[in-house]
N, C-alpha and C positions, 0 to 999 in steps of 0.2 A: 591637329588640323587634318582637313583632308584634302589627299594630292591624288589628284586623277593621272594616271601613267598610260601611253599611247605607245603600245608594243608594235611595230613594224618588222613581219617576217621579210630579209633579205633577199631567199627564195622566191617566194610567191608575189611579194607584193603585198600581204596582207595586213589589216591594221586591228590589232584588239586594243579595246580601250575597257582601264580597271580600276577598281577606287581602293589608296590605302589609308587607313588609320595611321599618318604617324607625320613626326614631324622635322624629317631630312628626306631632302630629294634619294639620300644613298639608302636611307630604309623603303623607302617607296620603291625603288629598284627590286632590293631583295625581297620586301611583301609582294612584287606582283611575278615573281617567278619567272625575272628574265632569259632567255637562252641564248646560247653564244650567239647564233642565226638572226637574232634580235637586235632591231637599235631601240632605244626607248628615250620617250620626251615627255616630260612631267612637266604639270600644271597645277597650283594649288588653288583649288576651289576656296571660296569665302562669301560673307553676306547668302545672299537669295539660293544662290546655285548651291550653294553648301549645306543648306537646312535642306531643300527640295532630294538633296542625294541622301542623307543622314533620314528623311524620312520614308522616302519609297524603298531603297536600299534593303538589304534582310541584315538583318541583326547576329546572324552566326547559331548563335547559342549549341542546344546539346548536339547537333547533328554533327558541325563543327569542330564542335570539340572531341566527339568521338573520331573523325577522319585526322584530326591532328596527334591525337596519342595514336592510334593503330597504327598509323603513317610511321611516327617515330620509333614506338614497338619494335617495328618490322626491322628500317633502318639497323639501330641500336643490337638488332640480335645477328646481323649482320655485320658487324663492328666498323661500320659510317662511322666517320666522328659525328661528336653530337651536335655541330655548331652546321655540317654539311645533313645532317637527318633533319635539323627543323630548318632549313632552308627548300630541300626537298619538296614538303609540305604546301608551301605556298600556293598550287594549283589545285590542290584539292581542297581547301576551305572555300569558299565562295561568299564571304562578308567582308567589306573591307576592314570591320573592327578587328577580325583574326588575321586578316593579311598583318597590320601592324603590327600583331602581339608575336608573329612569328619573326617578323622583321628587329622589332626590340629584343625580345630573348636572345636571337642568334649575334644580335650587336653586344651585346652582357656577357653572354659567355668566349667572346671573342677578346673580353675585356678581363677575362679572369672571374667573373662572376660564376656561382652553382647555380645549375637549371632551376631550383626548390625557389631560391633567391629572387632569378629573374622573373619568376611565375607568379612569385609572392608580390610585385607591383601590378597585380591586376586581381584583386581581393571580388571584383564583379563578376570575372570569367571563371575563375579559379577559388574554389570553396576552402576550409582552412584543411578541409580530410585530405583535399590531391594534394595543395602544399606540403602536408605531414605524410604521406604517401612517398610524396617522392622523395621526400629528408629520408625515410625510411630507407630507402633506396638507395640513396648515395651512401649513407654511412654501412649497406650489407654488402654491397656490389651485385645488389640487385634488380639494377635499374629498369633494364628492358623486362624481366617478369612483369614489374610493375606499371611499366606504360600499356604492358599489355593488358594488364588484368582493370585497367582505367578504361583502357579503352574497348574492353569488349563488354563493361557496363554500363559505359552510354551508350555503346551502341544496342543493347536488349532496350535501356529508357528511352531509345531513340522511337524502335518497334513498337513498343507499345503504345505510344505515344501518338503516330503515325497512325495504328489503328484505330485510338480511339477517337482523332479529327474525323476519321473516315467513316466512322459511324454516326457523328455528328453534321454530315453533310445535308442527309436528306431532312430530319428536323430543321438545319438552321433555313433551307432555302424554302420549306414551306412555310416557317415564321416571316419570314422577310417578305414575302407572297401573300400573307395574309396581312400582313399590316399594310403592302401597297395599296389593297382591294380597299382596305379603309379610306386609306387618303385620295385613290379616284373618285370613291365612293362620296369624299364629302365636298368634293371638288364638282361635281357634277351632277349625281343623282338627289345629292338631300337639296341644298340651293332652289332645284326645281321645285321639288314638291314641301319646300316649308314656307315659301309665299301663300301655299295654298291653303295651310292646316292654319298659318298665321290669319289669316283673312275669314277661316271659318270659326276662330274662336275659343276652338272647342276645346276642353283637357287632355293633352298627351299624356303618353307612356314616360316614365322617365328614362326610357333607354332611346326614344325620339326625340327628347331633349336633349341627352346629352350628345348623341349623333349630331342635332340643330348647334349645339352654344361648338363643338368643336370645327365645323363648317367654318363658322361665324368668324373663329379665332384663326385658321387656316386661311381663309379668304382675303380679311384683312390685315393679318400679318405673317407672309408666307417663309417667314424666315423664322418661324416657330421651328420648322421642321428641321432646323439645323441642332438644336437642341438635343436632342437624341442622337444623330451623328458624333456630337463634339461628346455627349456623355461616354457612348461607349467607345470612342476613341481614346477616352481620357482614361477608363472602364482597362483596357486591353493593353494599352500601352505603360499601366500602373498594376498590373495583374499580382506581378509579384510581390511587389511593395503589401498589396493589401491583404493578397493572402497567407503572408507572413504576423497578420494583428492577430492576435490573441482570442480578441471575440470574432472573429471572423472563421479561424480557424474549428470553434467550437461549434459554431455555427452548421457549417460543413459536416463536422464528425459524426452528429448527433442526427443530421438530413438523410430519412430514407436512400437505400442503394446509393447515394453520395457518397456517404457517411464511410461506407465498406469499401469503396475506392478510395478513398483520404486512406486511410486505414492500412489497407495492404500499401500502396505504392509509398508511403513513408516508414512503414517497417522493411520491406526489402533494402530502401537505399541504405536505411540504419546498419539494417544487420550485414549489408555488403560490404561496410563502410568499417565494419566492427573487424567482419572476419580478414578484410583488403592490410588492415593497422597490423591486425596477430601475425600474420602469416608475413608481413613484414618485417618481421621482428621488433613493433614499439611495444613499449612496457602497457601490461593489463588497465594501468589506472590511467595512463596517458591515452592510450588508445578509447576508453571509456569517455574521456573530458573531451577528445577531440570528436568523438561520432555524439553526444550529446549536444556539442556547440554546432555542428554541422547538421543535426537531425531537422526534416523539414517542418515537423509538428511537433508541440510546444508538449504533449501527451510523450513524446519520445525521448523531447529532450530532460524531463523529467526522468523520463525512466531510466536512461542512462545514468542518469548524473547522480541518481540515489543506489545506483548499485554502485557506481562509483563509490559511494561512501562506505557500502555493505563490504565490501571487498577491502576499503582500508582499516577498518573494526576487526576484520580476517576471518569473518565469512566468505564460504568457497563461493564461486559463481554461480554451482547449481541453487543454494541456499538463498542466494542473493536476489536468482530471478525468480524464484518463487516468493519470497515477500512482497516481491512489487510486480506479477503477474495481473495488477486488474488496470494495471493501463494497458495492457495488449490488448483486452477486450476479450471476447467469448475463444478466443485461440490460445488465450494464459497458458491454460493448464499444458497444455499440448507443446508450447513452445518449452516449458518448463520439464517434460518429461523430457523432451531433447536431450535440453542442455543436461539435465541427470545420467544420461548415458555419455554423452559428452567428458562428466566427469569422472565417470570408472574407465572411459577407453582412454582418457586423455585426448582427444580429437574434437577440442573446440572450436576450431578451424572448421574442419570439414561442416562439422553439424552447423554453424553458421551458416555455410554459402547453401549447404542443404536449406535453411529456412529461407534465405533469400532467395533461392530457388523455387520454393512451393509458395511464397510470394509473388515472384513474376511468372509463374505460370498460370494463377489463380487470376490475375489480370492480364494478362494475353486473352484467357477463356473469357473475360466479362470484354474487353479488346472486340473477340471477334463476334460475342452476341448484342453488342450494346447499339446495333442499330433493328434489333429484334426487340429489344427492351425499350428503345425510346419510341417505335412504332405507333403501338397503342396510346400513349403519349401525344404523341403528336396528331393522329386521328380524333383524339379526345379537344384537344386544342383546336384544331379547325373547325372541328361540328359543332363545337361552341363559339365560334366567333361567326360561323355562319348562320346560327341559330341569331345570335346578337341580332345581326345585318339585317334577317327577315323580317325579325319584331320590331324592330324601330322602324324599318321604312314600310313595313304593309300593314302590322296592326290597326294606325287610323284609318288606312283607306276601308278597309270592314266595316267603320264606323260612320264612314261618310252619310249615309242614309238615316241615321239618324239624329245626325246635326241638319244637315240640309233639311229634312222632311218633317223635323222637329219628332218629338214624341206626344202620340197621339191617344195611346191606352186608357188615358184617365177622363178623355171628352165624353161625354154623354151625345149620344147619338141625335141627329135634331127630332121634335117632336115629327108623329104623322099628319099630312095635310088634312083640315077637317073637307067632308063633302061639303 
């Protein structure tokens, strides 16, 4: 449930008001990072107020989760105990879903619970890799490497990420601009002038029809336009559900410049995921099931899962990625020669984080030009809907002169007067 907590500085006077995920007034305390200087008064939202917060509210996700492992990182290398490093934490997430999740971890391990354990009730926030990450952890005593090396890869997925909404700005607000122009446009300018093309009879263009019948359906039923709202509301807020289907996925991989961003940004997390397992000390074939089960494309989680096999047959690894190098796509060979020196130096580790490496920097570089690339794009897009606009509503008026004046080319001229 969600309890709205109303912090009161003693000093100042002041009042912050915070939303947490959870469901004790004493977790709601701890999720909203109270200070001694604080009184606090909890309220638990329900019905109307509780969907209206759960919907405007931000959802946390990678940003989030990167300032809660660095947070605790830091803590832990520091020797915080662990139950005071993720209470810490609290003021640097800014979702009420991770206020809770810090709130309930720190109540679990106060209970004799393992951090892997209390993480592992939140299978949404927490993928099965950081679960097995951090089991990795506990059992090396290598905890804080591990929070750390967690969280300084969300936070590069955060960056990249980040840039690539921000090259996506200037397309989305010119698409949104162009479809307004449409629905003024059929609100106002067609209305007028298809009384006039109706009443003259004459053959339209099929692009002044379809301009006219959407008018038509706009006019008298103006709650069409809600349809497209709720679709990609429904669209955005199901993102990941759907980009996890199989034919969806393929979809994508195989979609011009799409296809090549699917691509790298699911092999880096793989291979970070791979080399994050070794360097933790989990066994070759465990570490192989868990970054297969965790890979974001079904292309990778094949590919793990079948070297997985190669390696229990007792083919080496370099052997391995070279048989199934054609789900990497045109960088196979390449990743393959890697891992071959990998295995005369024995340094699988490093050559991993190295490909994860020329991974996110490969998408950093499409990051910082991909509002150079969707330009053209976008230009091409507008001058075709403005091309649209001109033909339907001016091409009949061209025509007017010869509906009105009739056509006259085929009359025989009248005879001459005799004297």
């Amino acid at each position: 449930m969600l309890k709205k907590v109303s912090l009161n500085n003693i000093n100042t006077g002041r009042t912050t008001h915070l939303m947490v995920d959870t469901d004790t007034d004493e977790k709601a305390i701890c999720g909203a990072g109270k200070a001694a200087n604080e009184t606090a008064k909890i309220t638990t939202l329900g019905g109307l107020d509780e969907t209206i917060q759960r919907v405007t509210g931000s959802s946390g996700g990678l940003a989030d989760r990167a300032a809660l492992f660095c947070g605790v990182a830091r803590c832990l290398e520091r020797n915080i105990s662990t139950i005071k490093s993720f209470e810490l934490q609290a003021n640097r997430v800014k979702s009420a879903r991770y206020r809770g999740i810090i709130a309930e971890v720190a109540h679990q391990i106060s209970i004799g619970e393992k951090i892997s354990d209390a993480l592992e009730k939140f299978p949404e926030a927490f993928g099965s890799e950081i679960v097995a990450l951090i089991k990795a952890g506990e059992e090396s005593g290598r905890l804080p490497e591990v929070f750390k090396q967690i969280g300084t890869s969300q936070k590069k997925t955060v960056a990249i990420i980040k840039k690539l909404k921000k090259g996506m700005i200037y397309p989305g607000i010119v698409t949104f601009l162009g479809f307004a122009v449409v629905i003024v446009m059929a609100y106002t300018l067609v209305p007028a002038v298809s009384k006039l093309y109706r009443d003259l009879g004459a053959t339209l263009p099929l692009a002044t029809r379809v301009m006219m019948k959407l008018s038509d359906v706009l006019i008298a039923s103006p709650y069409v336009l809600l349809i497209p709202v709720a679709f990609f509301y429904v669209l955005f807020k199901n993102w990941g559900k759907i980009t996890k289907k199989r034919a969806v996925q393929k979809v994508f991989i195989h979609t011009p410049s799409v296809g090549n961003i699917v691509r790298m940004s699911s092999a880096s997390v793989s291979f970070r995921c791979l080399a994050l397992l070794l360097e933790s000390g989990v066994r070759i074939s465990t570490a192989l099931q868990i970054t297969s089960d965790s890979a974001p494309h079904f292309y990778y989680k094949n590919f793990f899962a079948n070297i997985k096999e190669h390696i229990n047959d007792g083919l080496s690894l370099p052997e391995s990625f070279l048989m199934e190098s054609h789900w990497l796509g045109k960088e196979g060979r390449t990743i393959t020669g890697i891992m071959e020196i990998a295995g005369e130096t024995g340094s699988a580790t490093e050559m991993l984080d190295e490909i994860a490496d020329d991974y996110e920097d490969e998408l950093d570089s499409i990051a910082n030009q991909i509002d150079k690339v969707m330009e053209p794009v976008t230009i091409l897009f507008l001058g075709t809907l403005v091309g649209f606009l001109v033909y339907a509503i001016y091409s009949p008026i061209f025509n007017l002169s010869k509906v009105m004046l009739g056509d006259n080319k085929d009359k025989k001229p009248p005879a001459a007067a005799r004297p």
